[in-house]
C-alpha positions, 0 to 999 in steps of 0.5 A: 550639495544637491547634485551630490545627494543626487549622485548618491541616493543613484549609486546606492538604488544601482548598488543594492540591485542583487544579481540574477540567479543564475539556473542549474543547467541539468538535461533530464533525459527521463531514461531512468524514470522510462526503464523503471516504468518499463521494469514495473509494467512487465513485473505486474504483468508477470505477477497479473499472469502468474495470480490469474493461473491460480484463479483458474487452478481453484473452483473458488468466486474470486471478487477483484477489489477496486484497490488491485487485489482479489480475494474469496470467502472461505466463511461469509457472514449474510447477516446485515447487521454486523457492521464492517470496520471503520476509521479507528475501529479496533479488529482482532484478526488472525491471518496467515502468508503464503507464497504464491505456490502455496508454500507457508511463509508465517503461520498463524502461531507465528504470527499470534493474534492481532489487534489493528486500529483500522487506519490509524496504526501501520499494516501493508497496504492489501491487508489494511484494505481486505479488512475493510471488507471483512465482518465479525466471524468471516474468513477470506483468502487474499491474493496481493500482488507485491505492490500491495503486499511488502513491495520492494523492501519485503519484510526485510525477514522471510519476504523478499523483494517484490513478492506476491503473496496470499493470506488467509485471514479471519475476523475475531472482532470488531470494536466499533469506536464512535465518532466524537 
């Protein structure tokens, strides 16, 4: 009986043994990734070249941001008491687009007033980041490369695909909300 118990409590540890997983065979030769890199590069060098012949066309004190977009003022409040906005600050802004030649994309009527809770609702990525700059009363134009504009979907209305843009906007308000 013994030898018995034996023989099954054996058969049973070599029954429940599960097998090996066996691995996917999958060859990553990287060439999609390596052209789209390469697509990428020569589209920001050709966006990079064609933003700094219009730095250079304007007589303007062009500040490049740290987030890859430049900007200047058109109205610049010095006074150190107006406050930039922070994480869900309510600003009301009007703002303009532009295509890199200058041509009008939307209109500030067409566009109306808006109303952003700074981080907290979606804006493209170039705007949401030249607010933050911005004070009460200021008006700066921006010069956003496509990838910090709509990028590669556009609007999916009058902004194509990777289309750099410019845009004027101005800083109605700004509703500083308090920490809790």
């Amino acid at each position: 009986m013994n030898k018995l118990l034996t023989l099954a409590l054996l058969l049973l540890v070599i029954g429940c043994k599960t097998p090996e997983a066996r691995r996917p065979i999958s060859s990553k030769s990287g060439s999609f990734i390596d052209e789209s890199v390469a697509r990428n590069k020569e589209l920001n060098s050709k966006e990079q070249t064609a933003i700094e012949k219009i730095m250079k066309q304007h007589d303007y004190n062009y500040i490049a941001s740290q987030s890859g977009f430049w900007y200047y003022y058109n109205t610049k409040i010095e006074t150190d008491t107006l406050k930039t906005p922070n994480f869900g600050d309510i600003v009301n802004y009007n703002y303009n687009v532009k295509a890199l030649n200058g041509n009008l994309i939307y209109s500030k009527s067409d566009l109306k007033t808006q109303t952003y809770a700074m981080d907290k609702e979606e804006l493209f990525t170039g705007l949401r980041e030249g607010l933050k700059l911005m004070k009460t009363g200021e008006t700066v134009t921006f010069l956003f490369p496509s990838q910090k504009a709509y990028g590669y979907y556009g609007d999916e209305n009058k902004i194509g695909t990777n289309v750099p843009l410019i845009c004027e906007v101005t800083v109605n308000s700004i509703t500083h909300i308090q920490s809790q």
